[in-house]
N, C-alpha and C positions, 0 to 999 in steps of 0.2 A: 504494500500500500504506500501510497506516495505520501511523503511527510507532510507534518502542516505547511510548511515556507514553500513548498513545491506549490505551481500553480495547477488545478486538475481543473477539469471538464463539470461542469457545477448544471442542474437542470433543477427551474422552478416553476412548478405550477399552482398559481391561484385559486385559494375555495372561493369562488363569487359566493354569496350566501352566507358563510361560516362565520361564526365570531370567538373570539380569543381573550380570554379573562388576564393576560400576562405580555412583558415584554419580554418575557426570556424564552428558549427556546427548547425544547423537549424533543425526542425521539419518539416513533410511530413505530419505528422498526431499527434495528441498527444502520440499515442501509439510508434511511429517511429522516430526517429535519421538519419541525412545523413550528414555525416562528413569523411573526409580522417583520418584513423589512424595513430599515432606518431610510428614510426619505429619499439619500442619496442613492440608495443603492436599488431601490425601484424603477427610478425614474431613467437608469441604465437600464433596467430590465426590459420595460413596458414600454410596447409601442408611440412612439410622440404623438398619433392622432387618436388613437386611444387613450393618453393620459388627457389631450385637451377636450377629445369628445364628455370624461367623466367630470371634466373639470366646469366645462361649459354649461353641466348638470345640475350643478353641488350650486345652492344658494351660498354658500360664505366662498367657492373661486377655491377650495381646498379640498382634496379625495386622501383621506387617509390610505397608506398601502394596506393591500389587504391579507390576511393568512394566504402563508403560503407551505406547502408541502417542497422542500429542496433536499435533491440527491446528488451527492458525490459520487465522481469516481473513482475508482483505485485506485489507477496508476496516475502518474504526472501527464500533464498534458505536452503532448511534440504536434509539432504542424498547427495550421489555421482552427479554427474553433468547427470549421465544416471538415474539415480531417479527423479531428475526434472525435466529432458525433457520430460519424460514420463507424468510426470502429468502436468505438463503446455505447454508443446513443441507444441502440436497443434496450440495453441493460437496466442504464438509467428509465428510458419509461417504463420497463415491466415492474423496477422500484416505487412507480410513483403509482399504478395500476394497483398492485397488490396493498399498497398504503393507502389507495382509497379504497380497497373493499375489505379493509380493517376497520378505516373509519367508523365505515359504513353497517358494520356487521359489530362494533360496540359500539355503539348510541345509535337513537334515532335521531331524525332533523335531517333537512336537504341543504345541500352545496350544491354548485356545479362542477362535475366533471372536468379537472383540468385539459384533460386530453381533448375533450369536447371543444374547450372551449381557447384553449392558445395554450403551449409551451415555450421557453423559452432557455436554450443551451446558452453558456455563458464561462469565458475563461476572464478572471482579472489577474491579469499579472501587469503593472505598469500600465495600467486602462484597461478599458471593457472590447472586450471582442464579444461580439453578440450573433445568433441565430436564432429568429423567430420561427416557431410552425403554430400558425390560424388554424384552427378547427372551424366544424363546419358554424358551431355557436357562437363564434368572436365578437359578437355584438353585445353578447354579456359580458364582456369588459368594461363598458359602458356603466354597468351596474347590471343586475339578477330581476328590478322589478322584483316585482310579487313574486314571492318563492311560490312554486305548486305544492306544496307541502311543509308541516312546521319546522323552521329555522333549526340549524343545527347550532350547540354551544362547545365548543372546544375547552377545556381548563385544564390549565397544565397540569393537576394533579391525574388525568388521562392518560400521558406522555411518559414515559421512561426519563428519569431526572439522575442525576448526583446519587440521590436518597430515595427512591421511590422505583418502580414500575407501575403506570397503571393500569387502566382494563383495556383503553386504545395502545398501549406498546406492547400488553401480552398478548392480543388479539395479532395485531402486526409481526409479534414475531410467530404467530401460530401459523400465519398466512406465507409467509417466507420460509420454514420448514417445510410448510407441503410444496410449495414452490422448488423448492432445493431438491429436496427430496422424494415428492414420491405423485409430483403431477400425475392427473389424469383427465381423462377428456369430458369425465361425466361430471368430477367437481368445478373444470372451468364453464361449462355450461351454465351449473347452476349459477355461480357466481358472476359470471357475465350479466345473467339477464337478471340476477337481484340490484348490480348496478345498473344496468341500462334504464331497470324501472323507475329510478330516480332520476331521470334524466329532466331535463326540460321540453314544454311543448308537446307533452304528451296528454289524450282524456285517461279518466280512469280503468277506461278499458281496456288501453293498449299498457297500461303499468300492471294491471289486472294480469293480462294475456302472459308477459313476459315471467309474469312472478308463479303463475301456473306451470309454467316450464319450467321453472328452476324446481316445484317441487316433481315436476314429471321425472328429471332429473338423476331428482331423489329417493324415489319411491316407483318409478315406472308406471307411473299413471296412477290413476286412482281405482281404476277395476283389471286391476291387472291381476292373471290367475297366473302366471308366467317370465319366466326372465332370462329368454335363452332358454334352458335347458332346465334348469330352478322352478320348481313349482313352488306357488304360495300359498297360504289359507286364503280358502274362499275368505273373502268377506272380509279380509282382515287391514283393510286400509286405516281404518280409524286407529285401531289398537295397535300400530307399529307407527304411528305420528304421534298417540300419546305418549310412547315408550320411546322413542325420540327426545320429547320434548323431556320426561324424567331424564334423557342421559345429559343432558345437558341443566338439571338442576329446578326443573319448573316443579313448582308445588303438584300433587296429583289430583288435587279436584282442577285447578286450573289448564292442567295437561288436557284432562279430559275434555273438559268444555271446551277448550281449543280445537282438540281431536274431532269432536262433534258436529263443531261448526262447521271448521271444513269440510265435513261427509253430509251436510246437510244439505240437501235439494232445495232449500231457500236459500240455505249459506253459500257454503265454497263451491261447493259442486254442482249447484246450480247454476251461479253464474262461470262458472269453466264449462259445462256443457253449451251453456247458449254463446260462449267464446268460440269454445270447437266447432260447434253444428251450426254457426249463421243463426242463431236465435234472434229474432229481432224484437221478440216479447218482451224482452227485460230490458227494460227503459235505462241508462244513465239520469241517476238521481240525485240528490243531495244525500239522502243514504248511503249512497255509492263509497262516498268521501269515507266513512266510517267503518265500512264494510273492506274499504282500500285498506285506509291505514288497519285495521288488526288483518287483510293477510299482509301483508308488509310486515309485521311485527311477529308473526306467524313465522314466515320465510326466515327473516333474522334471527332467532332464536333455535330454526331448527340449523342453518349452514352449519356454524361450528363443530357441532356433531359428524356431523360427514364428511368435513374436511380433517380433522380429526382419526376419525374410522380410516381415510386413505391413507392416514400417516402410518397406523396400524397395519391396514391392508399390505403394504409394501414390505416391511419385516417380517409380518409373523404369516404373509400367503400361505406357505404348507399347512402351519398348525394348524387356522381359520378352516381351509380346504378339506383335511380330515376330520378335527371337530366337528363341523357344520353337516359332514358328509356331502360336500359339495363336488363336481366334476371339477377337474383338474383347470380346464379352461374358463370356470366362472368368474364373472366379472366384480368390479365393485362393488357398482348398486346391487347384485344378486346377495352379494356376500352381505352389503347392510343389512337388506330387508332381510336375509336369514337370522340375523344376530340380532334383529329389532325381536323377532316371532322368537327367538330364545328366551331374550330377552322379558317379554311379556309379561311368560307367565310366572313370574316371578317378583315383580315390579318392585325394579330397584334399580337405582341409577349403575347404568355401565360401566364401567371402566373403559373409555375406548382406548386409550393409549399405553395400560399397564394391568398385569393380572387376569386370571381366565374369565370368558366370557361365558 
């Protein structure tokens, strides 16, 4: 890793929406920074028709810099600022991707998407070398407007400090261990589309739609008798999202009623049906809005478990495999939902990353 006094390859992006109880700065992840910038060092960042556009907005002619998520590179920077983004610039966004869907995944509340919404690579060594990339949202530099959902509060006691870890830096570093270690395609799914759903510009259908998918995901649908080669209990969708929700610590009257709702032909599964089948019976309402935010809250509460479970999956495959009496070639989500239905009858919170299941 390139020492402090070495100049590296620095990438920041903007929570438009976010607010920040502190000047000092905290970890998300080891890889990641969340701090507001000192005035100078924005005003290098941030595009000059985007700072006058915010500015030309602001009744007092002044836009405080806004939180921002910054990652470092490892090594020292050689070549132009577009030479090093090239050769580490991936890296860095998949730091700043995976730290927003820690965010995202300990507290609720809406930002925007940095990636959405502008990047900006940056070397200072003796001045600013700069590279912007515009997402397709760049107009929310401007300012976020009306958030589509309630504001997010960032406090550095959330942050990894000196003296502390909180719940957004243990989350962060729980999301960069599966990251590192034991990716797979069904937990980036779901986690894509629990961020996309937060996106801007969306009704609550389409955050609806996406957030159905991440638990499709998860669970293989809601009437799924099968998974590949994996047979499930009939019938058993509710009672492996309750047992979900215990593995990750939810009270069990509350599991339940969660469990229920979403199996409920008014609730969850109602409106995912008339999502899948063209239903145009079910109006977007102002209940809608409530019925949004708890699956939202719903989804957030069950990822961690599954990303989790993958970190598991990846070590201990064979034992899982024979224990579960699973075929050699089963996948993830089968091996979940097998160890959810273990799980059950039992009701008691899992262990998913230590001790037999």
């Amino acid at each position: 890793m390139a020492s402090p006094a070495e100049p590296v390859l620095t990438l920041y992006g903007a929570l438009r929406g976010a607010s920040f109880d502190s000047d000092s700065a905290g970890l998300v992840s080891d890889q990641v920074m969340a701090y507001i910038p000192y005035d100078e060092e924005w005003m290098a960042i941030e595009q000059s028709d985007a700072h006058r556009a915010a500015r030309q907005l602001s009744p007092t002619g002044y836009v405080a810099p806004p939180l921002c998520l910054v990652a470092f590179a490892d090594e020292a920077a050689v070549g132009s600022v577009h030479e090093c983004r090239i050769r580490q610039g991936a890296a860095l966004v998949q730091y700043l991707v995976d730290a927003v869907h820690a965010l995202r995944l300990a507290k609720p509340g809406w930002f925007a998407d940095p990636v959405q919404v502008a990047l900006t690579f940056a070397i200072n060594a003796a001045g600013w070398r700069i590279e912007r990339m515009p997402g397709p949202f760049r107009q929310l530099q401007a300012g976020p407007g009306d958030t589509p959902l309630p504001p997010y509060a960032l406090s550095i006691s959330d942050l990894g400090t000196a003296s502390s870890s909180g719940c957004v830096h243990a989350m962060g570093q729980l999301v960069r261990q599966y990251r590192e270690l034991a990716p797979n395609a069904a937990v980036d799914i779901a986690l894509g589309e629990f961020s996309r759903a937060q996106g801007p510009s969306l009704t609550p259908d389409d955050r609806a739609a996406m957030l159905f998918t991440a638990i499709d995901a998860m669970f293989a649908g809601m009437s799924a008798r099968r998974i590949g080669r994996v047979a499930l209990r009939r019938f058993g969708f509710r009672k492996r999202v309750a047992t979900a929700l215990l593995a990750v610590g939810m009270e069990p009257a509350a599991a339940d009623a969660e469990a229920a709702w979403l199996d409920w032909e008014h609730g969850g599964r109602g409106w995912r049906n008339a999502l899948a089948h063209g239903d145009p019976s079910r109006q977007t309402t102002a209940g809608s809005r409530t019925d949004l935010l708890r699956l939202l809250e719903l989804v957030r509460a069950l990822l961690p478990g599954f990303v989790s479970f993958a970190i598991r999956w990846q070590f201990e495959r064979d034992d899982l495999t024979t224990g579960f009496g699973l075929p050699p070639n089963a996948g993830l989500t089968a091996a979940f939902n097998i160890a959810l239905e273990r799980g059950e009858a039992r009701r008691v919170t899992l262990p998913w990353l230590e001790g037999p299941v």
